[in-house]
C-alpha positions as CSV (number, residue, x, y, z in Angstrom):
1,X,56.0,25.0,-22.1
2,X,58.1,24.5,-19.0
3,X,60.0,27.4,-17.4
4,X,62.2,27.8,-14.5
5,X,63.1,30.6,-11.8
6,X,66.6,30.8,-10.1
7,X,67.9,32.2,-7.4
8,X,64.3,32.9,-5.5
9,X,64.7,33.4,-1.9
10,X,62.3,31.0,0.3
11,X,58.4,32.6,1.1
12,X,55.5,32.2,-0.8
13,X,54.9,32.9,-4.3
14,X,51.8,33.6,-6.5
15,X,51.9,31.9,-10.4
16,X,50.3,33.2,-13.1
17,X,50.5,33.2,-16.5
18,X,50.4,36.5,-18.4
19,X,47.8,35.3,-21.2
20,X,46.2,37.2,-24.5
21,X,42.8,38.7,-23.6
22,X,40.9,35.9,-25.0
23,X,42.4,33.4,-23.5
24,X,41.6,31.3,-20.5
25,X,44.1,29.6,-18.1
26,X,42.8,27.0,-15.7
27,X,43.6,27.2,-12.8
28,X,43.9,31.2,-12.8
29,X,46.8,31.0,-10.7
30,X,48.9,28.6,-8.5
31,X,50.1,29.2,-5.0
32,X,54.0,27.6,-4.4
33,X,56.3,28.2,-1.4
34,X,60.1,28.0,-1.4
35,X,60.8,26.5,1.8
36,X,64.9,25.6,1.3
37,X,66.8,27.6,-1.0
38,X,68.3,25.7,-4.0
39,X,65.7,23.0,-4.5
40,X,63.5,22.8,-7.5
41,X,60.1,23.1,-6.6
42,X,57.1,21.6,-9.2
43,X,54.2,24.4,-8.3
44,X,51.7,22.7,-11.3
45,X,50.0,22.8,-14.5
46,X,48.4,25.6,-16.3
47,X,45.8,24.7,-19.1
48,X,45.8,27.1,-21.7
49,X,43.2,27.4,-23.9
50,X,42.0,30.5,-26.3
51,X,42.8,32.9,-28.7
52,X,44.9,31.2,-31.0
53,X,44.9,29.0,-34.1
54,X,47.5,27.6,-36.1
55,X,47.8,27.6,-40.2
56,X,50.1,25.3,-42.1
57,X,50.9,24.8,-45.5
58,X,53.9,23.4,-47.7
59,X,55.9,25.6,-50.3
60,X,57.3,23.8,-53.4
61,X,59.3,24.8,-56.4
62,X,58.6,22.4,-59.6
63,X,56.9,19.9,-56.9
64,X,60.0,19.6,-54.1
65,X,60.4,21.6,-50.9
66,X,61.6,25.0,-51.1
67,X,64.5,24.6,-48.9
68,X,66.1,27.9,-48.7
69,X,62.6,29.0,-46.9
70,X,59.6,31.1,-47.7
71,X,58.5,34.4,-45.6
72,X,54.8,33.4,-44.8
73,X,52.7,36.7,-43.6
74,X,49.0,36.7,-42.6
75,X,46.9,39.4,-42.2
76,X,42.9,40.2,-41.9
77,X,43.4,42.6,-44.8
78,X,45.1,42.3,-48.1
79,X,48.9,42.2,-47.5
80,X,50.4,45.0,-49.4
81,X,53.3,44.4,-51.7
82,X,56.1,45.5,-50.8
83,X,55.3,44.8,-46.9
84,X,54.9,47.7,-45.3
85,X,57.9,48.8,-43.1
86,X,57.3,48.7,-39.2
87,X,56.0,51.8,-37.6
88,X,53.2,53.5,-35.3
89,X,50.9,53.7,-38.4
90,X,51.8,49.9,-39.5
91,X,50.9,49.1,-35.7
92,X,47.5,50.5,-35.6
93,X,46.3,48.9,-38.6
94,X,44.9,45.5,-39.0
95,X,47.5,42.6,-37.6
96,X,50.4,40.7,-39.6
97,X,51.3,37.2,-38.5
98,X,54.5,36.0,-39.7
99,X,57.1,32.9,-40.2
100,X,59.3,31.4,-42.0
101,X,59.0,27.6,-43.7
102,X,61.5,25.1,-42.6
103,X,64.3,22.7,-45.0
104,X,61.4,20.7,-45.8
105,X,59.1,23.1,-47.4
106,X,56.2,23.3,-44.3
107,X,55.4,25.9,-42.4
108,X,53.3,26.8,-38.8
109,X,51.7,30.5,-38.5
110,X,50.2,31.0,-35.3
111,X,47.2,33.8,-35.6
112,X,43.8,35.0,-33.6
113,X,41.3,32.6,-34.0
114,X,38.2,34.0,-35.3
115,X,34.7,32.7,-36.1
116,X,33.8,35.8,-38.5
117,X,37.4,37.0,-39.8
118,X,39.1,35.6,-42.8
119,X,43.0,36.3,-43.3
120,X,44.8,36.1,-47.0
121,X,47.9,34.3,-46.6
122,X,51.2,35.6,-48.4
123,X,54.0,33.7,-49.2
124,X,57.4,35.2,-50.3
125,X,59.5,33.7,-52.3
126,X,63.4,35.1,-52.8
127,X,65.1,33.8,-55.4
128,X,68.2,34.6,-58.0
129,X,67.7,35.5,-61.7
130,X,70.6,35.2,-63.2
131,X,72.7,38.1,-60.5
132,X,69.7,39.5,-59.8
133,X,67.8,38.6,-56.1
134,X,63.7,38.7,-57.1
135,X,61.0,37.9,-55.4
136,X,57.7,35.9,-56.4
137,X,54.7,36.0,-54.3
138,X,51.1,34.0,-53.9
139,X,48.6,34.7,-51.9
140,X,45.6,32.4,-50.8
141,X,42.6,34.6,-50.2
142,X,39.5,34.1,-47.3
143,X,41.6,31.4,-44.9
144,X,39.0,30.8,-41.9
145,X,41.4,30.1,-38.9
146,X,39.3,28.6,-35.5
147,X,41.1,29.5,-31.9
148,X,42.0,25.6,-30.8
149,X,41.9,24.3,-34.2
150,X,44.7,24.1,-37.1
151,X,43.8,25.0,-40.7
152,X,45.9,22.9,-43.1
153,X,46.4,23.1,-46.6
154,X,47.3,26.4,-47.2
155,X,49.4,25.1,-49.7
156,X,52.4,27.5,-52.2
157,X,53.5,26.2,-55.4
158,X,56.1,27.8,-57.7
């Protein structure tokens, strides 16, 4: 990603990005000086690399795209049904990963990349029965998810 700082006065300035503990940034940090206020000033390039990997899957209804969108959650553990609500005790269990599929029935889950943890990966699915909201879920079990790499394929199908 790109970002930009406003409204810096001129001096020297230290760059560096604030990363997950298992991720590497190369270089560490980048050295820039504002020498005339107002001017945008390229300082470099950071190279990320790391912690995470991505899962992606598609959700369909009767074979087409669930277009309304699917809650997607991802956790080392089981995922408990209902989803646990937020809290201090929620926190200090294992982690939850979540997102939402797009209009066309795919979705991206950025998690920890491990080479020994598996996660199950939910997917909700609200829908009306007659007046009545419900909710149908599937879960795919032992998803192996590589820091760098993305694991595809983690399909739902209602």
């Amino acid at each position: 990603g790109r970002f930009l700082l406003t409204n810096l006065s001129t001096g020297p300035y230290t760059v560096q990005p604030i990363l997950d503990f298992k991720e590497l940034s190369t270089p560490a940090t980048i050295f820039a000086s504002v020498s005339t206020p107002g001017l945008t000033v390229f300082c470099g390039t950071f190279t990320i690399t790391g912690a995470l990997g991505t899962v992606t899957g598609n959700v369909t209804l009767g074979g087409q795209p669930i277009q309304s969108g699917v809650l997607v959650v991802i956790a080392t553990g089981s995922v408990p049904s209902p989803l646990p609500a937020i809290s201090s005790n929620t926190l200090a269990n294992s982690a939850y990963y979540s997102g939402s599929s797009k209009e066309n029935g795919t979705y991206s889950v950025d998690v920890r990349g491990s080479t020994s943890t598996t996660y199950s990966v939910t997917g909700y699915y609200m829908y009306m029965n007659g007046s009545i909201p419900s909710i149908s879920s599937s879960t795919v079990s032992n998803v192996t998810v590589t820091a760098g790499v993305t694991t595809s394929g983690v399909n739902f199908a209602w």
